[in-house]
C-alpha angles and dihedrals in degrees: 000000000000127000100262091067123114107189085187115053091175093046090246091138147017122287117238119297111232081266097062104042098085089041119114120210132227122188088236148109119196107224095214087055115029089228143118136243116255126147127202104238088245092065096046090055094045085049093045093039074055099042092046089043098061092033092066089059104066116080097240091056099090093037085056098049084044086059103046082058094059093045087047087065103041092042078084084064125115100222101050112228090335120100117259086244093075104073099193120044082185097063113079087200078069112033105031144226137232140159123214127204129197109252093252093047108144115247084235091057087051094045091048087050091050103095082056101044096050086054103054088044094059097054098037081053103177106005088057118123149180112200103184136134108023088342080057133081104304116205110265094009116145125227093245091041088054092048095044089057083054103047097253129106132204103273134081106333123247094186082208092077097071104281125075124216098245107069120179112193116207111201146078114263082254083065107026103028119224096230086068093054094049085057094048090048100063089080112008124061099244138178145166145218119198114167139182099228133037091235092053082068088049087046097051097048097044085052091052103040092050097044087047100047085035112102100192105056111209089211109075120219096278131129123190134198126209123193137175118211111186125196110248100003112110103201098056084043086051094046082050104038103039098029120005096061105021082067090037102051098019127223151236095295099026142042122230118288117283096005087121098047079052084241106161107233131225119173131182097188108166125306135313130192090351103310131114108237093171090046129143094245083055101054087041085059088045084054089054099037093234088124112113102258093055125233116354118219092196123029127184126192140183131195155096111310114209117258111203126189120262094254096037118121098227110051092091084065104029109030105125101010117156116257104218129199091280096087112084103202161260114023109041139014130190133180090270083070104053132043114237135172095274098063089058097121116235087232085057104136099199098150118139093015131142112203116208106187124182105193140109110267096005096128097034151309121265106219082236127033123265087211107035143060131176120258093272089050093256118142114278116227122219096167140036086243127341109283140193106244110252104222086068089047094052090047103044089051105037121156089235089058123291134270118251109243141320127233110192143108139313107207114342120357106206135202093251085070079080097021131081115229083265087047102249119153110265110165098156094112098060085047099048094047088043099042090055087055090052090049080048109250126170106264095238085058110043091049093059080102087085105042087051086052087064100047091058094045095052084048089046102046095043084063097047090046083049093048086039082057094050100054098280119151113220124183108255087230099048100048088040084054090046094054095041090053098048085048099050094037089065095046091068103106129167113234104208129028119333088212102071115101139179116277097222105159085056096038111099 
């Protein structure tokens, strides 16, 4: 990270040493080595020079820089990526709703969707939709070239056209690649569901359809936050110094996340006197809203996600689970140490949640990786095939009742998500789309903050890479930040429907 950085905003802690200036962070631990991901600046811009290069190449790329520029531009909108015509984003008469199924989606699949699916029609009335079979996600099909068949176009959505705001994709990434979800998703709230087995659908939309007709929420109006902070480890003291506390206990300019939605706060950030407030024994009890404060209706977490090889077994199960203040550091790490889905406990009451996880892998794992290339430029592969983490799934279809939704990544999630280029804290994004959940916005919606973000770093970049052509001389680092942000801020993606919302004016 560059010299201007301060990992520690309340001087709790030591600035970067010269080694570590020109490092770059990752919220990671890979689990052959016990250590975690950091990159110097020189590697990631070899890496992002190779990754440009063989982009330009393919024919979408400039449609798709032509569209972060018009994105760029509409992000100033009020509306978000609506139309000004609906009034209300929040009102799916208005906005819209559809599900979208991958043409070779199983009929069982469709039927155990279907409690879900008649809800959402009745109160979408006319602008809800079904694409599925032919009218579904085709292999190989492009984002423009699916909106085209259905009348709509990749710019700010008039659910009129065809195609509502809410989209729900059904499908695994294998069916329904990822790279098609990150496009919609520039201007429509999208999410997807992808399950191992046919009941875990039946499970989801029962979840949501009680806790939404339900009037009295069995979740209260809490949000929690867990954080890991690791001796000597850069990125999780980053996440806590710079994130984690300053929206838990507020600041000089601000006051602590959710006081003026009237959301009561718990938070579990590191250790203190000894004892592990972000352990693994502590987010079990959040699970199963034995923690202090109660169920939590919102829950945000930061940490290292674990990062497995291609051909281990247990990346299907563990990709992505959360390492907790157990592990002690550099050199080895176990499952005592991380939290995976298989330690969600079978009494979990996870009804009603929302699960914000910042963590690499925490979402998902593409099949190659978005930041790196072999040494011939060929795609580098991280998975047997791209996979929905497991931890989300678990949640989202436990037994108990699911959770809501997840927000979280799809491949590495990196510090300049909450850094500026010349490393200064800038957490608004995590507030703004936190602070819409808590007034109780839908989650497609209130997570349009991301997809605005970037818009404005592939502008942004293009224009640096341009500058960089001319002469100009540009700074390795900050080049090598710019391309990593614009990057991660594309790779948040919502597993489950991007419809659900908070309850607030039920929750107690």
């Amino acid at each position: 990270m560059n010299h201007e950085l301060d990992c520690n905003p309340d001087n709790s802690s030591t600035k970067p040493t010269k080694d570590t200036q020109q490092k770059i962070y990752a919220l990671g631990v890979r689990a052959e080595t016990g250590l975690p991901l950091c990159e110097d600046a020189a590697t990631i811009l070899r890496r992002a020079t190779a990754y440009e290069s063989s982009k330009s190449k393919d024919p979408g790329y400039k449609a798709e820089a032509k569209l972060a520029r018009k994105k760029d531009q509409d992000s100033r909108r009020p509306k978000y990526g609506i139309t000004g015509d609906v009034e209300d984003g929040n009102n799916l008469a208005g906005a819209g709703w559809g599900v979208v199924f991958s043409s070779n989606a199983t009929q069982e699949v469709k039927n155990a969707l279907k409690p879900l699916i008649e809800y959402r029609s009745r109160e979408a009335k006319e602008l809800f939709r079904i694409f599925e079979n032919d009218d579904g996600y085709n292999p190989g099909e492009s984002c423009a070239e699916w909106l085209s068949r259905h009348g709509a176009s990749m710019m700010v959505v008039d659910p009129r056209n065809g195609v509502p705001f809410y989209l729900l994709l059904v499908g695994s990434p294998e069916e329904i690649p990822f790279e098609f979800q990150y496009l919609l998703d520039i201007n429509w709230g999208v999410g997807r569901l992808s399950f191992n087995h046919t009941n875990d659908f039946r499970a989801y939309a029962e979840s949501v359809v009680d806790y939404e007709r339900s009037t009295t929420p069995v979740n209260a109006r809490n949000l929690g936050i867990f954080s890991t902070r690791h001796e000597l480890d850069v990125a999780t003291q980053m996440f806590s110094d710079m994130v984690a506390s300053p929206l838990a206990l507020g600041d000089q300019r601000r006051p602590r996340l959710g006081a003026k939605n009237n959301f009561r706060l718990e938070s579990f950030i590191g250790e203190e006197a000894g004892r592990k407030l972000a352990s693994k024994e502590t987010f079990s009890n959040i699970l199963r809203g034995k923690s202090p404060g109660g169920r939590a209706a919102l829950l945000f977490t930061g940490t290292h996600g674990m990062c497995f090889k291609a051909d281990d077994p247990l990346l299907p199960e563990a990709q992505g689970a959360l390492v907790c203040q157990d592990w002690d550091g550099y050199g080895s790490i176990g499952p005592d140490d991380y939290f995976a889905a298989s330690d969600v406990p079978s009494d979990a009451h996870v009804q009603g949640m929302i699960h914000f996880a910042f963590a690499c892998y925490s979402n998902g794992c593409p099949q190659f990786d978005d930041y790196d290339k072999e040494e011939d430029s060929t795609p580098m592969r991280i998975a047997p095939r791209p996979i929905i983490a497991a931890l989300p799934q678990r949640l989202l279809a436990h037994k108990q009742g699911g959770a809501l939704a997840s927000l979280g990544h799809i491949d590495q999630a990196w510090a300049c998500s909450f850094t500026s280029t010349r490393g200064a804290r800038q957490v608004q994004g995590f507030r703004d789309v936190i602070a819409h959940l808590l007034r109780g916005e839908r989650l497609g919606l209130a997570t349009d903050q991301f997809n605005a973000r970037w818009a404005t770093l592939s502008s942004e970049l293009t224009d640096v890479l341009y500058n960089k052509n001319r002469g100009l001389e540009i700074a390795d680092w900050e080049l090598a930040n710019l391309w990593l942000a614009r990057n991660d801020a594309r790779n948040y993606i919502v597993l489950g429907d991007p419809a659900v919302r908070l309850p607030v004016e039920s929750l107690k």
